[in-house]
C-alpha positions as CSV (number, residue, x, y, z in Angstrom):
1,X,11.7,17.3,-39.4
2,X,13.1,15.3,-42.0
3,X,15.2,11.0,-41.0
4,X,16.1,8.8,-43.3
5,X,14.1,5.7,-43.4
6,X,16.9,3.8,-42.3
7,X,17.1,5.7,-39.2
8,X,13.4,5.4,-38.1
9,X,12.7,3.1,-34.9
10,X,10.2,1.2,-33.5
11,X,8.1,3.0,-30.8
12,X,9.6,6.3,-32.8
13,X,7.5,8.9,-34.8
14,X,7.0,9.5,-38.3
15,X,4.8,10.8,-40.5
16,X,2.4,8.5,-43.1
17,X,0.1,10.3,-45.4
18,X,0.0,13.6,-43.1
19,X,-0.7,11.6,-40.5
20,X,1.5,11.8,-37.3
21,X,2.1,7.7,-36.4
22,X,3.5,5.6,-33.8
23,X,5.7,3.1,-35.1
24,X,4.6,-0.3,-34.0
25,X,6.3,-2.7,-36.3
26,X,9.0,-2.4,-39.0
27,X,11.2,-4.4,-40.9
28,X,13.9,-4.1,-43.5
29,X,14.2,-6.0,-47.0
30,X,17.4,-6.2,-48.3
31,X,18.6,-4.9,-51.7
32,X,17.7,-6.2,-55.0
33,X,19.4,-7.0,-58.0
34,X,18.9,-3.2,-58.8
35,X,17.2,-1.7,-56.1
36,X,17.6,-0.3,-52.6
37,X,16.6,-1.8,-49.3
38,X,13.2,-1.4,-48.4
39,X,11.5,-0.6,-45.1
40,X,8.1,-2.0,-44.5
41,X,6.5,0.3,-41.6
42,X,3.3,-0.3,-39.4
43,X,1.9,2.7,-37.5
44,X,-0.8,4.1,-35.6
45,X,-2.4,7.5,-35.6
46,X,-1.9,9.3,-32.7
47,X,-5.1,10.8,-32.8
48,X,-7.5,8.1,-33.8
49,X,-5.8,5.2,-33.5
50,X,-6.3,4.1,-37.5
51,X,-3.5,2.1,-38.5
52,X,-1.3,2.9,-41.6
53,X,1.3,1.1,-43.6
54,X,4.3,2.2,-45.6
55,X,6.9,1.0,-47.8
56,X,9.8,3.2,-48.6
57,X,13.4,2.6,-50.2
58,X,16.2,3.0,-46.4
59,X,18.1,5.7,-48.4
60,X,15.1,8.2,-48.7
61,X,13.8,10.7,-46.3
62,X,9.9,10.6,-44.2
63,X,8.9,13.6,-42.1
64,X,8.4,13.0,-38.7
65,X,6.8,14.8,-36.1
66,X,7.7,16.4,-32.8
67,X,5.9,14.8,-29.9
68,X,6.1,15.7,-26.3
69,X,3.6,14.5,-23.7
70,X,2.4,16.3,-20.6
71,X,0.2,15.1,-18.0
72,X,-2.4,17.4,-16.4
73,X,-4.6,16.2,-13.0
74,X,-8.5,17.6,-13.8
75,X,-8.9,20.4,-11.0
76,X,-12.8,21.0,-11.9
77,X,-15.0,21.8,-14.9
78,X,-16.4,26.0,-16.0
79,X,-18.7,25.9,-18.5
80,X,-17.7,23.2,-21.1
81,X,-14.2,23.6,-20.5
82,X,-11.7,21.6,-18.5
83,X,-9.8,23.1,-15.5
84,X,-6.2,21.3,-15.7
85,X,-3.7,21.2,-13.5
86,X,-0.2,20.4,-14.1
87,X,2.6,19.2,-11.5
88,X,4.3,22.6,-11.0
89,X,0.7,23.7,-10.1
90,X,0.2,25.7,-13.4
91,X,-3.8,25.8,-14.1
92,X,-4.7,25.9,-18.2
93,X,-8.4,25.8,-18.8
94,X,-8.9,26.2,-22.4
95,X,-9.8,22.2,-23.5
96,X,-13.3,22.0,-24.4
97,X,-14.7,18.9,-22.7
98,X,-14.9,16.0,-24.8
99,X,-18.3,15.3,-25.9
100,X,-18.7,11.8,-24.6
């Protein structure tokens, strides 16, 4: 969904380059002679951990994605697959096991 720039928090989400990013630092330059406030953000990839910068004016909009986190206990392993347990006792086994 779409937040202003202005709006975005450390430790928040947000999108950078299609990637979906942690926010880990930001800070906020104030306006220029003719310009808008800028807002310097460093993130990390939620998925590989690459770290990507942004700079974009406070007044316009970045994408940002919707994150939830869910923890699962490993019950056992069929086949390549993961058996996964979560804590009302649901099993989902269709992860592939990681390859390392």
């Amino acid at each position: 969904y779409p937040q202003q720039c202005s709006a975005l928090r450390k430790n928040g989400f947000v999108c950078i380059k299609g990637h979906p990013c942690k926010i880990v630092e930001m800070s906020t330059s104030k306006t220029g002679k003719h310009g808008h406030a800028k807002v310097h953000l460093v993130a990390i990839d939620i998925f590989t951990t690459k770290k990507y910068e942004d700079i974009c004016p406070s007044t316009h909009n970045m994408e940002c994605p919707v994150v939830t986190r869910h923890e699962y206990t490993v019950v056992g392993e069929d086949g390549g697959f993961l058996q996964l347990m979560n804590d009302a006792g649901d099993i989902r086994e269709d992860l592939k096991m990681p390859e390392e």
